[in-house]
N, C-alpha and C positions, 0 to 999 in steps of 0.2 A: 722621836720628834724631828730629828734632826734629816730624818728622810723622808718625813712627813713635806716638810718644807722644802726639801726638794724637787719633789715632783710635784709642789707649789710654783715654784719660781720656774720651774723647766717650760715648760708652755710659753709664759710668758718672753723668756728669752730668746726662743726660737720665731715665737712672730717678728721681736724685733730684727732679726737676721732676715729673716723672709722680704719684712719689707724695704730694707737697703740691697737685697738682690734684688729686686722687685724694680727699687729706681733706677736702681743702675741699670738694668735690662730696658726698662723703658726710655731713660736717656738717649743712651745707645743706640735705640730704632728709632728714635724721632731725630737724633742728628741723622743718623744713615738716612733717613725719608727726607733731607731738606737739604742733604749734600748730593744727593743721589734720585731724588723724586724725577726733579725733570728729566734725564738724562734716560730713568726706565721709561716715564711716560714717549720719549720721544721714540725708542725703539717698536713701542706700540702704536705711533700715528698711523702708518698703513693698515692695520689688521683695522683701526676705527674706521679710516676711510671707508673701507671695503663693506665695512658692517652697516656706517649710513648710506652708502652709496645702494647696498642688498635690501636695505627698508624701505628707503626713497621709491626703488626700483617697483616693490610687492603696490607700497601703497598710492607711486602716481598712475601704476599702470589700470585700465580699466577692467573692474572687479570682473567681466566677464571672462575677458585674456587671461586673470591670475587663477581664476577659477577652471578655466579650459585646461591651462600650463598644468594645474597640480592633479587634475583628473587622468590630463596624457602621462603625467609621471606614473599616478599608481598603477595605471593599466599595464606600461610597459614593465612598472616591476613585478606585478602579480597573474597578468594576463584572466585580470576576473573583471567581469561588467559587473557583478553582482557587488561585490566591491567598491569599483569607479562610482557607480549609482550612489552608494550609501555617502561615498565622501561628496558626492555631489549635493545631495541631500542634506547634509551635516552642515556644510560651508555656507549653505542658502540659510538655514536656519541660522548661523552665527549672523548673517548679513540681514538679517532680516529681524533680529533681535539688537542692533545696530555695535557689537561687539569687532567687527570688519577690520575693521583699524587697529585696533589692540589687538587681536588674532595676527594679523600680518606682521605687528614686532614682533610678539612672541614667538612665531614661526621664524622671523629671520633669525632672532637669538638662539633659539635652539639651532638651528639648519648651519649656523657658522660653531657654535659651542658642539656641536654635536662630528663635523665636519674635520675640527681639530682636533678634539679628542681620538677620533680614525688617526690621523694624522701620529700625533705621538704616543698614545697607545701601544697599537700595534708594533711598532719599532721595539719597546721597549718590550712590549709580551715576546718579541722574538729573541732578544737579548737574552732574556730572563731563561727562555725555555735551551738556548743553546751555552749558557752557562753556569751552573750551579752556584757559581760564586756571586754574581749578577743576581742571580736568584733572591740569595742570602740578603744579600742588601736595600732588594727592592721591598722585598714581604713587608718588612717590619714599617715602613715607610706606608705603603698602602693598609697595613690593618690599621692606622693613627690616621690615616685618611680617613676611613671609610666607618671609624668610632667616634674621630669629633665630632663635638655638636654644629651644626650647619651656619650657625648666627659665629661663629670662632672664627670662620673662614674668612667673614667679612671685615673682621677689625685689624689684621695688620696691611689687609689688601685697601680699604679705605684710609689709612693713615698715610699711603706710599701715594697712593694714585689720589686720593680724592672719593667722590662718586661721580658715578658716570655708566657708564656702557662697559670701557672696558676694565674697571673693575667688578662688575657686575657679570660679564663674560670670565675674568679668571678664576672669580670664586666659582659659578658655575663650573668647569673644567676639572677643577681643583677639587669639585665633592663628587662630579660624576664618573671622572676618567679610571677610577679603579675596576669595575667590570670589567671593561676590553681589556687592560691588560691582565688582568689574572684571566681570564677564559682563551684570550691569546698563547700565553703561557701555558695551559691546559690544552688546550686543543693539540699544539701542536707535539707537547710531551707525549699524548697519545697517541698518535701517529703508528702505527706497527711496526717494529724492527724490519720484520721481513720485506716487507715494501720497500722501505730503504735501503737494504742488503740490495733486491731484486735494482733500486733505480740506479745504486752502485755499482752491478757488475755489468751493467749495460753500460755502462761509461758517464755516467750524470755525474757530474762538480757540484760540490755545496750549495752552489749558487741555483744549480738547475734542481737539487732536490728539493732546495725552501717552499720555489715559486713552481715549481712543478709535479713536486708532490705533496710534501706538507703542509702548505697553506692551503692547496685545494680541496683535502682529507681534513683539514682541520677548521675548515668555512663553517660547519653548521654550529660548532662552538661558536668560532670569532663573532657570527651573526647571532646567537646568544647575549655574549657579552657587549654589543653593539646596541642591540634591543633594551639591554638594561641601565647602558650609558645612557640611551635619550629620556628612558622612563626616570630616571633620577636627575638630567637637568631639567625636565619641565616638573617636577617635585621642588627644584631649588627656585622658581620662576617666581613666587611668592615672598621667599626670602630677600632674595635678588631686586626684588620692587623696594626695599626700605633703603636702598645705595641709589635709587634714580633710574633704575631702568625701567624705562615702558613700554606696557605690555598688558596683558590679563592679567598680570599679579597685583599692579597698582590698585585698581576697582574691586579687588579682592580685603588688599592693606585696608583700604577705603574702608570698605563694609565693616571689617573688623573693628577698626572707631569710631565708626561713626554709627553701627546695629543696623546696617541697611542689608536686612535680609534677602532679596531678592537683586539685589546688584549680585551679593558676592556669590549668589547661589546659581545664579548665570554666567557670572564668568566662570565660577569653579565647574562647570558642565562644560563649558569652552574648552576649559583644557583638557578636561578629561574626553572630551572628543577628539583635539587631538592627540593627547594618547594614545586614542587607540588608533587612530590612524597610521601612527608611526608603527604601531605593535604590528599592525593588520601588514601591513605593508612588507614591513622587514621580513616580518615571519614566514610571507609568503615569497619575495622576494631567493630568500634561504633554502627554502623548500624545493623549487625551482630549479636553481642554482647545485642542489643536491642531484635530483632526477638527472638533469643536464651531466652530472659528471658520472652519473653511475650510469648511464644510456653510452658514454666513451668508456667507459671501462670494458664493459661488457661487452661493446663492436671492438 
């Protein structure tokens, strides 16, 4: 009986344990967010700047120049008309189903959220791949990234910052940025020994083998893991709409309360167009960029 009743009362005494860590952790971050809120936000005024200034730019500019700019882009990165056409095609259709406007946040959110994650990613995928111990510390850190749930990300980055843009850009960052660096990290692990002995005896420094032979043998990875960073922040773009940022996600949020099947069934085509834009693009971009260095190898 008497361990009947224990494993009666156990339960019960551990929730109350739970829930006095519980305050006390919550405490904790809500003093740290009002002793410290403005002080983060203020380190991020320029990254905002830049971000309204990049939206302002898509959306006072005339829908023909934004649409020329992004056609001259894909061409120079894929060298396909067949291509440039379909996004031409693609863009008139969103401008022409009057989605224009919220396509061009969305595009700048991604093109900056996407832009940074290059940015810190890759640093870190190199860290990781040239030390083991780096390694060790990163992995576990990205697989609790890349398992929490996406709506998790937003409540201690909303408590700190507010909503806005640029909480709505970290948590993006924060759910997408794992790809680049683990395929960073892979890419460059694989790299051949012998290539490296070979960049070695010729006289090449660390420094010349990173950038001159294993990030360039290790591109069609990195552009991998790049391709999947953009395809998982325009995944988070919806999420991202219930913190304030606007965009295609919004009219999406929208539909979901309100049963407007045909909003959200258009915008969710919108992104999934550009999806594949960015996919179509990189991919080919990658490919390219491969040819190109395997055409120097072999002269």
């Amino acid at each position: 009986m008497a361990e009947k009743s224990w494993l009666t009362d156990f339960p019960q005494m551990e929730r109350g344990d739970l829930i006095a860590i519980r305050k006390t952790l919550d405490g904790a971050y809500r003093d740290f967010s009002r002793e410290y809120g403005d002080v983060i936000e203020a380190v991020f005024d320029p990254l905002l700047n830049f971000l309204i200034w990049f939206e302002r730019l898509l959306l006072q500019s005339p829908w023909w120049l934004v649409l020329g700019a992004i056609t001259g882009l894909v061409y120079l990165a894929s060298r396909s008309w067949k291509l440039s056409g379909s996004v031409v095609v693609a863009l008139l259709a969103i401008g022409y189903f009057g989605m224009w406007d919220n396509t061009m946040r969305t595009l700048s959110m991604i093109t900056v959220c996407t832009l940074l994650a290059i940015a810190l990613g890759v640093p870190i995928g190199i860290a990781m791949a040239r030390s083991d111990r780096v390694q060790n510390i990163v992995t576990p850190m990205l697989d609790v990234m890349q398992t929490m749930p996406a709506f998790v990300y937003l409540i201690p980055v909303v408590m700190l910052l507010g909503i806005g843009k640029i909480p709505g850009l970290i948590a993006v960052i924060i759910y997408a940025i794992p790809p680049v660096i683990r395929l960073t990290n892979l890419g460059i692990r694989l790299v051949d020994r012998e290539v490296l002995e070979a960049a070695t005896a010729y006289g090449a420094n660390p420094f010349q083998r990173l950038f001159g032979v294993q990030l360039p043998l290790a591109m069609p990875t990195i552009m991998a893991g790049i391709n999947q960073t953009i395809m998982m922040a325009l995944a988070m773009v919806v999420i991202a709409s219930m913190i304030g940022v606007k965009g295609l996600g919004q009219p999406v949020l929208k539909s979901i309360t309100n049963q407007y099947f045909t909003l959200g069934l258009l915008n969710g085509l919108a992104i999934v167009v550009l999806a594949i834009i960015f996919d179509r693009v990189s991919q080919a971009w990658a490919k390219r960029s491969q040819k190109h260095l395997g055409e120097l190898s072999h002269g």
